[in-house]
C-alpha positions in Angstrom: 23.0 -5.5 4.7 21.7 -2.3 5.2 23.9 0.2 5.2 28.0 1.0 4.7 30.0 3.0 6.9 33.1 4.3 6.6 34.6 6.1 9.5 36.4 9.3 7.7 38.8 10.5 10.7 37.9 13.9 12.8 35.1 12.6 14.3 33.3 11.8 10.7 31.3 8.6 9.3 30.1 8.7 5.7 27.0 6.1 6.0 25.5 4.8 2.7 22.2 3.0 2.3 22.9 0.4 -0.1 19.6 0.1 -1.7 19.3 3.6 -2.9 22.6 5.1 -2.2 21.6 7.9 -0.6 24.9 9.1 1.8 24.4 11.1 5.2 27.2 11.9 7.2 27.8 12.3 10.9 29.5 14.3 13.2 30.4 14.1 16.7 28.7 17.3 18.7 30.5 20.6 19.8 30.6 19.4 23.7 32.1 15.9 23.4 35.0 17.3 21.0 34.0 17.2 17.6 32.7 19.8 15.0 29.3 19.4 15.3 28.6 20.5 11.6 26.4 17.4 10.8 23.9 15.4 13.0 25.7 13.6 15.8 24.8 10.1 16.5 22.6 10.5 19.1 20.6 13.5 16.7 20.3 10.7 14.9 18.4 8.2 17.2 16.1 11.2 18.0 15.2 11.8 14.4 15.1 8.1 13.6 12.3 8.6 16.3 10.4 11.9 15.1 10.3 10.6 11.5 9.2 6.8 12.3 6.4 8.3 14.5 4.8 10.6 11.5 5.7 7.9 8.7 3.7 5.1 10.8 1.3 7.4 12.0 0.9 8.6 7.6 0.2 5.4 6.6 -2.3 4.7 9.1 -3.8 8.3 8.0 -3.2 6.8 4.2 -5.6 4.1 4.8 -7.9 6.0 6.9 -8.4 9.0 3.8 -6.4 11.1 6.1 -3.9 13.2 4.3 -0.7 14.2 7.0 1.3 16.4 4.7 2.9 19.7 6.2 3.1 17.9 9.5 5.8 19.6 11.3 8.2 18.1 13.9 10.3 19.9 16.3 12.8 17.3 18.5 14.5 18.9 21.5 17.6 15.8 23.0 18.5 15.8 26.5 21.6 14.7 27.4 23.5 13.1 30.6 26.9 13.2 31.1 27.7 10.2 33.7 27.1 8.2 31.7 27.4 9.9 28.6 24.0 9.3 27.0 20.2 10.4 26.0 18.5 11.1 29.1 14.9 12.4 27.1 13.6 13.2 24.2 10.8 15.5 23.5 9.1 15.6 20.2 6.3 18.1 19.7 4.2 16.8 16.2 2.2 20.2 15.0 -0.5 19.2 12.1 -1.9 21.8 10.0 -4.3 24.0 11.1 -6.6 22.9 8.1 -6.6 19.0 9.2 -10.0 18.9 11.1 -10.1 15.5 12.6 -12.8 13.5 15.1 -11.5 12.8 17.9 -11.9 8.9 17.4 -9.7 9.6 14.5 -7.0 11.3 16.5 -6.9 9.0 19.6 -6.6 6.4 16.5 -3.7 7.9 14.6 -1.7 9.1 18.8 -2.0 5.4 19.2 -0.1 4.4 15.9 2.4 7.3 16.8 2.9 5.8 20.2 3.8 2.6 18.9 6.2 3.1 16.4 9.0 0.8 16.0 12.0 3.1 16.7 9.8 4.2 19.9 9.0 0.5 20.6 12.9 -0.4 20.6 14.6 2.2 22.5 15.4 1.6 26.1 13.1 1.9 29.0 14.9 4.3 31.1 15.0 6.9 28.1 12.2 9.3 28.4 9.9 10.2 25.8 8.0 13.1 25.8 5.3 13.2 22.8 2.6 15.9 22.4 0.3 16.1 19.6 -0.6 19.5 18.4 -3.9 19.3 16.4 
């Protein structure tokens, strides 16, 4: 098993990842009726996304000598209403001005990104949106 949840009432799950028992919490957002004073479920899915892109894409970078730290990752979640769900997601990667990269290296590392395995499982009619900003 992977995780524990335990739903808390108002709108609230307490999830724990069993191996190092780090605890996040979730909220449902402002415009479907709950507090919105922790990620929803759906921030969730588009941060699982953002951070699988730049973890894959780091370890790549790892074995190419390529250091990725200070990387910084704005995600922007677009919903529908009918039916209620993640219509896009746009995630804009910005690498620091002082990574000076070939472009082989780059195409290399977009490629990895692209191909993450959160991006690699979500559904087909969701649309990604994925700029790199070197």
């Amino acid at each position: 098993m992977t995780a524990s949840i335990v739903y808390k009432g108002n709108l609230r799950c307490e999830c724990t990842h069993l191996q190092s028992g780090t605890v996040i919490e979730t909220d449902a957002p402002t415009d479907n009726r709950g507090k919105g004073e922790r990620f929803s479920p759906t921030d969730s899915l588009c941060v699982a996304l953002a951070t699988c892109l730049v973890t894959t894409m780091a370890l790549k970078a790892n074995d190419m000598g390529i250091d990725l730290a200070d990387t910084n990752i704005a995600v922007t979640k677009h919903m529908l209403s009918e039916p209620r769900r993640i219509a896009k997601i746009d995630v804009i990667l910005t690498f620091p001005a002082t990574l000076q990269l070939e472009d082989k290296d780059r195409i290399i590392l977009e490629r990895v990104g692209n191909n993450c395995p959160v991006a690699k499982s979500l559904h087909p009619d969701l649309e990604v949106n994925i700029e790199y900003k070197w």
